[in-house]
Biopython code that builds the backbone (N, CA, C, O; Angstrom):
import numpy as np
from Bio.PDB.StructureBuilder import StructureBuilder

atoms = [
    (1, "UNK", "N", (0.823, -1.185, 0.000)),
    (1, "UNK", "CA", (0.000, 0.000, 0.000)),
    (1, "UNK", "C", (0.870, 1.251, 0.000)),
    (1, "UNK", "O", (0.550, 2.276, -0.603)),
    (2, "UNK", "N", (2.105, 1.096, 0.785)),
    (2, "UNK", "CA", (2.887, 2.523, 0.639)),
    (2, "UNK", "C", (3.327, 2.844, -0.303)),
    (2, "UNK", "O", (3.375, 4.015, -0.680)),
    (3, "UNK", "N", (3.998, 1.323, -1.249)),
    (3, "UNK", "CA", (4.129, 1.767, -2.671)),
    (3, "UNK", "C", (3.454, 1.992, -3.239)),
    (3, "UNK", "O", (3.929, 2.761, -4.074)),
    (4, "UNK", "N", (2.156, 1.775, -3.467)),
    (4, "UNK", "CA", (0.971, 2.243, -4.186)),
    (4, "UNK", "C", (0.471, 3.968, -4.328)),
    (4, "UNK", "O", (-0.063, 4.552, -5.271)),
    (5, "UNK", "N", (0.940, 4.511, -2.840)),
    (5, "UNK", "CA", (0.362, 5.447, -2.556)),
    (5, "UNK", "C", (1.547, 6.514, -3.354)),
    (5, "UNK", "O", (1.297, 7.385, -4.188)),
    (6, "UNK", "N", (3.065, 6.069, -2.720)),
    (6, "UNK", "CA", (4.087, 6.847, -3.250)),
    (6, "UNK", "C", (4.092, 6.775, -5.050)),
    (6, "UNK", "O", (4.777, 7.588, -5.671)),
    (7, "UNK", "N", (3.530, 6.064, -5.543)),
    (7, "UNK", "CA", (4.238, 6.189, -6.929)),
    (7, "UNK", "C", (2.741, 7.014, -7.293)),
    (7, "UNK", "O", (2.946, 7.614, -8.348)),
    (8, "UNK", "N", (1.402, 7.254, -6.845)),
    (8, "UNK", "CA", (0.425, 7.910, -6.871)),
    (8, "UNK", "C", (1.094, 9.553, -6.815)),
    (8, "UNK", "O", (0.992, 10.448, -7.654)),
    (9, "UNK", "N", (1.790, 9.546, -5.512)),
    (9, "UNK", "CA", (2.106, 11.007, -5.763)),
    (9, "UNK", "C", (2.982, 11.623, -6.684)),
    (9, "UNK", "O", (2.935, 12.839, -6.867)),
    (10, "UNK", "N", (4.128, 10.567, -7.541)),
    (10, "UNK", "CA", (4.916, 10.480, -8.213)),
    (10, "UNK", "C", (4.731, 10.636, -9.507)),
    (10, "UNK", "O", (5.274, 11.390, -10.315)),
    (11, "UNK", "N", (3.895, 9.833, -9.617)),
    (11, "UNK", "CA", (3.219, 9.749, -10.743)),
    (11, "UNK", "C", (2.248, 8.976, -11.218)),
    (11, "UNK", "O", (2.084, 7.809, -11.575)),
    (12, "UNK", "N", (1.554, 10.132, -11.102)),
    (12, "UNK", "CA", (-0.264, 9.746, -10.599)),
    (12, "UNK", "C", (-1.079, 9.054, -12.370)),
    (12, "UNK", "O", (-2.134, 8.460, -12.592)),
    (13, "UNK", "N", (-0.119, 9.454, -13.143)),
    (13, "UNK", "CA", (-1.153, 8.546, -14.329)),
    (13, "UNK", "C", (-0.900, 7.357, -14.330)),
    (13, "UNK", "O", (-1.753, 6.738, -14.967)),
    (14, "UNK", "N", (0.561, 6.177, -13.551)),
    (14, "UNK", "CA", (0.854, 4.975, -13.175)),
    (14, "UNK", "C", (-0.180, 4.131, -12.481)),
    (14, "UNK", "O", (-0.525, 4.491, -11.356)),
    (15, "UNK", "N", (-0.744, 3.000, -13.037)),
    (15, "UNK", "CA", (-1.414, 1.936, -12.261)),
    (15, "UNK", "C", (-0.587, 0.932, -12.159)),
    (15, "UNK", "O", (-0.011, 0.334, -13.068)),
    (16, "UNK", "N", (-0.513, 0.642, -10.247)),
    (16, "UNK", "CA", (-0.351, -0.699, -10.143)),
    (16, "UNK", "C", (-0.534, -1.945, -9.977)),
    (16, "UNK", "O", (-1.550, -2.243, -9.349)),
    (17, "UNK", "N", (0.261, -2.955, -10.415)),
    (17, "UNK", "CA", (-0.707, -4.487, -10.859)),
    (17, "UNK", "C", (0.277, -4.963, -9.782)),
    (17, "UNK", "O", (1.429, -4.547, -9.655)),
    (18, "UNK", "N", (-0.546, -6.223, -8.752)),
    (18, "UNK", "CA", (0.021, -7.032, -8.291)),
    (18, "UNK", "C", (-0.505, -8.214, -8.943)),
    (18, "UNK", "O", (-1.605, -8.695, -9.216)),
    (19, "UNK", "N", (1.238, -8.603, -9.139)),
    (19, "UNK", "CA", (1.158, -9.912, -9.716)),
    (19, "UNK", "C", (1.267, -11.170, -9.390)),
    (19, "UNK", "O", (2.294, -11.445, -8.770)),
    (20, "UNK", "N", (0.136, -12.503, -9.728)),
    (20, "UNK", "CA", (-0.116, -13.400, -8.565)),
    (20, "UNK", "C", (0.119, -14.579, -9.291)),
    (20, "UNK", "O", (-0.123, -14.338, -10.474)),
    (21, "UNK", "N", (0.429, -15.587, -9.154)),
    (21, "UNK", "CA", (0.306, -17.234, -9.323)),
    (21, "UNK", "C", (-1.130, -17.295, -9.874)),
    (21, "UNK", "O", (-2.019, -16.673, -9.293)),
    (22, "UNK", "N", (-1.340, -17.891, -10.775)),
    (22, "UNK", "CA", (-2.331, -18.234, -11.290)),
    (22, "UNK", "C", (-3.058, -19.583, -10.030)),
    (22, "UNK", "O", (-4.187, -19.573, -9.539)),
    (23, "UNK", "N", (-2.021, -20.544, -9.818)),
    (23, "UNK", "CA", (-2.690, -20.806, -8.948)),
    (23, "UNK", "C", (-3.083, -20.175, -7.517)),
    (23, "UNK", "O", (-4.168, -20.260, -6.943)),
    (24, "UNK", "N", (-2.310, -19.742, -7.240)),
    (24, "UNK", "CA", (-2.625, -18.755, -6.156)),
    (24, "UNK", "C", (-3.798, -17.871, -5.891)),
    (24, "UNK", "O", (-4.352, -17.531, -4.846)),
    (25, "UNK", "N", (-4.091, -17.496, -7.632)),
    (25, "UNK", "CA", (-5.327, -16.948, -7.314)),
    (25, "UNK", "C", (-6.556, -17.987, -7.325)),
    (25, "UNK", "O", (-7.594, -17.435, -6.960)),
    (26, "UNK", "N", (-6.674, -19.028, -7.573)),
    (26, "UNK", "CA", (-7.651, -20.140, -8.186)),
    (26, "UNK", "C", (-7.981, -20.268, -6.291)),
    (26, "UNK", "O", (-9.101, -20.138, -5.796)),
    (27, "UNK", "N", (-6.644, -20.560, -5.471)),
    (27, "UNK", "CA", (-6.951, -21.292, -4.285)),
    (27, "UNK", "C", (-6.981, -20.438, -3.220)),
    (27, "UNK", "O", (-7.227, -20.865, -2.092)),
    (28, "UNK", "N", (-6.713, -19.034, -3.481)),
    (28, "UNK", "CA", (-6.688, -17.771, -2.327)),
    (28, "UNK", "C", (-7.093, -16.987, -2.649)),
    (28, "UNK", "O", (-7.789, -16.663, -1.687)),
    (29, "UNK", "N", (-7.298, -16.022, -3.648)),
    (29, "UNK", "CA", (-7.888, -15.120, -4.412)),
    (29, "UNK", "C", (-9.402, -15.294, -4.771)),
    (29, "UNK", "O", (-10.036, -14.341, -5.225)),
    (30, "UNK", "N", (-10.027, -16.625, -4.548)),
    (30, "UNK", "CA", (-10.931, -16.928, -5.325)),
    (30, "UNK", "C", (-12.326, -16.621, -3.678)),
    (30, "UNK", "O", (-13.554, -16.546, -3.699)),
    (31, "UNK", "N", (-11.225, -16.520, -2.391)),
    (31, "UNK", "CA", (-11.948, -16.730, -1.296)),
    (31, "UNK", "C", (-12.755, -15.431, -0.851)),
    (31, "UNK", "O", (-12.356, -14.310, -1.167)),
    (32, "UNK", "N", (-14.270, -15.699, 0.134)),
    (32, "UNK", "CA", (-15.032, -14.543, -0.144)),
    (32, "UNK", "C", (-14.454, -13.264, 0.730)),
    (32, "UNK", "O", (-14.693, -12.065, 0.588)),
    (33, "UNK", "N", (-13.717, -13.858, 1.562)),
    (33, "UNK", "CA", (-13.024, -12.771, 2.495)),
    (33, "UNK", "C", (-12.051, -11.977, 1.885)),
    (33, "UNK", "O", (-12.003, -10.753, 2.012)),
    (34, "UNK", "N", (-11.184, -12.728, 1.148)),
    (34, "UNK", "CA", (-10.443, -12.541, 0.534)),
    (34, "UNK", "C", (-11.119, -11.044, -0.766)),
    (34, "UNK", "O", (-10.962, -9.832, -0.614)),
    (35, "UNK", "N", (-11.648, -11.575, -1.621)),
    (35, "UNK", "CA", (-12.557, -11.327, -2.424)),
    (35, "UNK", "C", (-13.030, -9.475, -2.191)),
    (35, "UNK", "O", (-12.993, -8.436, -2.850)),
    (36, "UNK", "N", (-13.540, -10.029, -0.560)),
    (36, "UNK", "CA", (-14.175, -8.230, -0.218)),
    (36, "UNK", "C", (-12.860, -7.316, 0.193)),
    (36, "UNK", "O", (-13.102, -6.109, 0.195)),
    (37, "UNK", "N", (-11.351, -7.732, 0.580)),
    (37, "UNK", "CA", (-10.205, -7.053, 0.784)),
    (37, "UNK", "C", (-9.406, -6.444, -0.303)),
    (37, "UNK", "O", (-8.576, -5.537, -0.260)),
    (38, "UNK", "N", (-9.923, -7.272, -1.450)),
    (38, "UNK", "CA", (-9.056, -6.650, -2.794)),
    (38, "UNK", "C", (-10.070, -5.916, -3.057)),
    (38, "UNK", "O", (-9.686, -5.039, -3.830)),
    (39, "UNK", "N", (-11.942, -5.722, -2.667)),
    (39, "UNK", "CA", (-12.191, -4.681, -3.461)),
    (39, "UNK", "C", (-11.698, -3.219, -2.087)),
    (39, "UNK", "O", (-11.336, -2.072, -2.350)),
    (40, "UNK", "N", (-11.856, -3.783, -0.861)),
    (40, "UNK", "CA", (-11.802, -2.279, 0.268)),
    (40, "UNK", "C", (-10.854, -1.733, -0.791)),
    (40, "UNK", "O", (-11.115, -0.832, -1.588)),
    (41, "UNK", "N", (-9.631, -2.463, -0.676)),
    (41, "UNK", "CA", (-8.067, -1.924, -1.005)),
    (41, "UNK", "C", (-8.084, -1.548, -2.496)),
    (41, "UNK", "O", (-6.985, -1.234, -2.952)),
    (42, "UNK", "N", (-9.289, -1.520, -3.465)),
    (42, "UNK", "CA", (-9.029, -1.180, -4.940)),
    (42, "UNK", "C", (-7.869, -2.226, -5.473)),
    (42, "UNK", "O", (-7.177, -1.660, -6.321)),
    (43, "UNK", "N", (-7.660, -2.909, -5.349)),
    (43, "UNK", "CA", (-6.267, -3.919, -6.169)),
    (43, "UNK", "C", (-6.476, -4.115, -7.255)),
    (43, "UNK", "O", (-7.406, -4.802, -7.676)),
    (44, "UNK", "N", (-5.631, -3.536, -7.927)),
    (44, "UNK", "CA", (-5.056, -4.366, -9.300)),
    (44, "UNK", "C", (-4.341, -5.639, -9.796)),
    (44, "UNK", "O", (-3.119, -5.782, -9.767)),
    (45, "UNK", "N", (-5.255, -6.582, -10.271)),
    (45, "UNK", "CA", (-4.130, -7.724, -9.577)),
    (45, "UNK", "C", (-3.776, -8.245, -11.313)),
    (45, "UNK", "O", (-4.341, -7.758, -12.292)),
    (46, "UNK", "N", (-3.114, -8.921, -11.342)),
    (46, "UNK", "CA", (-2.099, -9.086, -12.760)),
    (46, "UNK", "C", (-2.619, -11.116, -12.370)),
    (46, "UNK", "O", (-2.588, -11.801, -11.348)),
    (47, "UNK", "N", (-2.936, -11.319, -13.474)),
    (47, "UNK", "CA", (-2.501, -12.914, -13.073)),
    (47, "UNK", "C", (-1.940, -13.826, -13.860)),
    (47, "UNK", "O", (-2.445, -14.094, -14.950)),
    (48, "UNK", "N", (-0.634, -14.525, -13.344)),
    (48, "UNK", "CA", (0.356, -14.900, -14.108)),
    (48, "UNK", "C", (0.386, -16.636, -14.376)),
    (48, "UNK", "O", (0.232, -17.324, -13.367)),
    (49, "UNK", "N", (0.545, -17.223, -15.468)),
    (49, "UNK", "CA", (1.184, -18.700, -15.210)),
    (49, "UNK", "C", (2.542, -18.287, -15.420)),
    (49, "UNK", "O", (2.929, -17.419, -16.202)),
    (50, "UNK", "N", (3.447, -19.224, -14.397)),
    (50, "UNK", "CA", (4.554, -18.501, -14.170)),
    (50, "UNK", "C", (5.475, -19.390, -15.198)),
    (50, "UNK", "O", (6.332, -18.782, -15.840)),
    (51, "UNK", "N", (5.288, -21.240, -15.434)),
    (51, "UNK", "CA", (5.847, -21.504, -15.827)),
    (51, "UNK", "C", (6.325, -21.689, -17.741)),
    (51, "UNK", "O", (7.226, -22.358, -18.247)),
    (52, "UNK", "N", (5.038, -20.576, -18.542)),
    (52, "UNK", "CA", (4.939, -20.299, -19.212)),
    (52, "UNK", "C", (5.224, -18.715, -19.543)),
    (52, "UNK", "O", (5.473, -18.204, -20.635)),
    (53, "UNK", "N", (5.136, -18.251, -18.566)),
    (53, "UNK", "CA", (5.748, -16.329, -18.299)),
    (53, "UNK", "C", (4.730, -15.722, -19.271)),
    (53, "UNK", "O", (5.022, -15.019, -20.239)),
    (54, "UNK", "N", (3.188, -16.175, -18.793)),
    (54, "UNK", "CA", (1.766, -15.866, -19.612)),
    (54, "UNK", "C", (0.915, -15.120, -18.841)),
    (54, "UNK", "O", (0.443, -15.393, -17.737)),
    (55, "UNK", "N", (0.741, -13.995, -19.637)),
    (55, "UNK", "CA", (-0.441, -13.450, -18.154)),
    (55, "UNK", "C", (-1.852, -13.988, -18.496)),
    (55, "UNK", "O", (-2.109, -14.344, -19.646)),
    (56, "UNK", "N", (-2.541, -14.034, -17.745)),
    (56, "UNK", "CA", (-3.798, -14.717, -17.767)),
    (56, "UNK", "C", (-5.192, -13.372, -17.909)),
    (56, "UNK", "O", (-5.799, -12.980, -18.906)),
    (57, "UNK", "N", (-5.297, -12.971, -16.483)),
    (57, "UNK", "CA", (-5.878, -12.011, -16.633)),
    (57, "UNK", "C", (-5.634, -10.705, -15.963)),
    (57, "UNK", "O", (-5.290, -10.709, -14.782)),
    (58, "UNK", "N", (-5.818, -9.315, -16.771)),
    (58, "UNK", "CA", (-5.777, -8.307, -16.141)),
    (58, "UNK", "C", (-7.006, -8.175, -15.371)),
    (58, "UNK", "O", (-8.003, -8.494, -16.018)),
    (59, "UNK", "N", (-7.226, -7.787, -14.148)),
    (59, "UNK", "CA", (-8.254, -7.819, -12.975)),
    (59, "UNK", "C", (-8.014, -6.113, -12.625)),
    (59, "UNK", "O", (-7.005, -5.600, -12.141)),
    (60, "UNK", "N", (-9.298, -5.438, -13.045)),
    (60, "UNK", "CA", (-9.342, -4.400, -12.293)),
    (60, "UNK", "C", (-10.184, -4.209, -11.493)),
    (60, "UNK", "O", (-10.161, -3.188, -10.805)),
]
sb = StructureBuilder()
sb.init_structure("model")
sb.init_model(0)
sb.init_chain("A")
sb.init_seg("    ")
for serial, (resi, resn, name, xyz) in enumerate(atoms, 1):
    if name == "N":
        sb.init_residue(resn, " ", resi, " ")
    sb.init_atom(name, np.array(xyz, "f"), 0.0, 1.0, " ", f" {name:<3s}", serial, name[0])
structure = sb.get_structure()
């Protein structure tokens, strides 16, 4: 979040993506708690298969 906020003041037309395990998001990302914390926090999340270096989906 602090980096989020600092590169906001830096340079505020920059969005950032956190980038996740595809599985990672299937088995943690997918949870409802989970779910309502990425929207409080606005997250951008990037989702990657890693062992192909493929992004899957951009999530805004």
């Amino acid at each position: 979040m602090l980096y989020r906020n600092l590169i906001s003041l830096i340079e505020p037309e920059y969005q950032i993506y956190l980038a996740i395990k595809d599985s990672i998001y299937e088995n943690f990302f997918q949870r409802e708690s989970i779910q309502a914390i990425v929207k409080i926090n606005q997250l951008l999340l990037l989702v990657v298969e890693m062992e192909k270096e493929k992004i899957l989906q951009w999530i805004d």
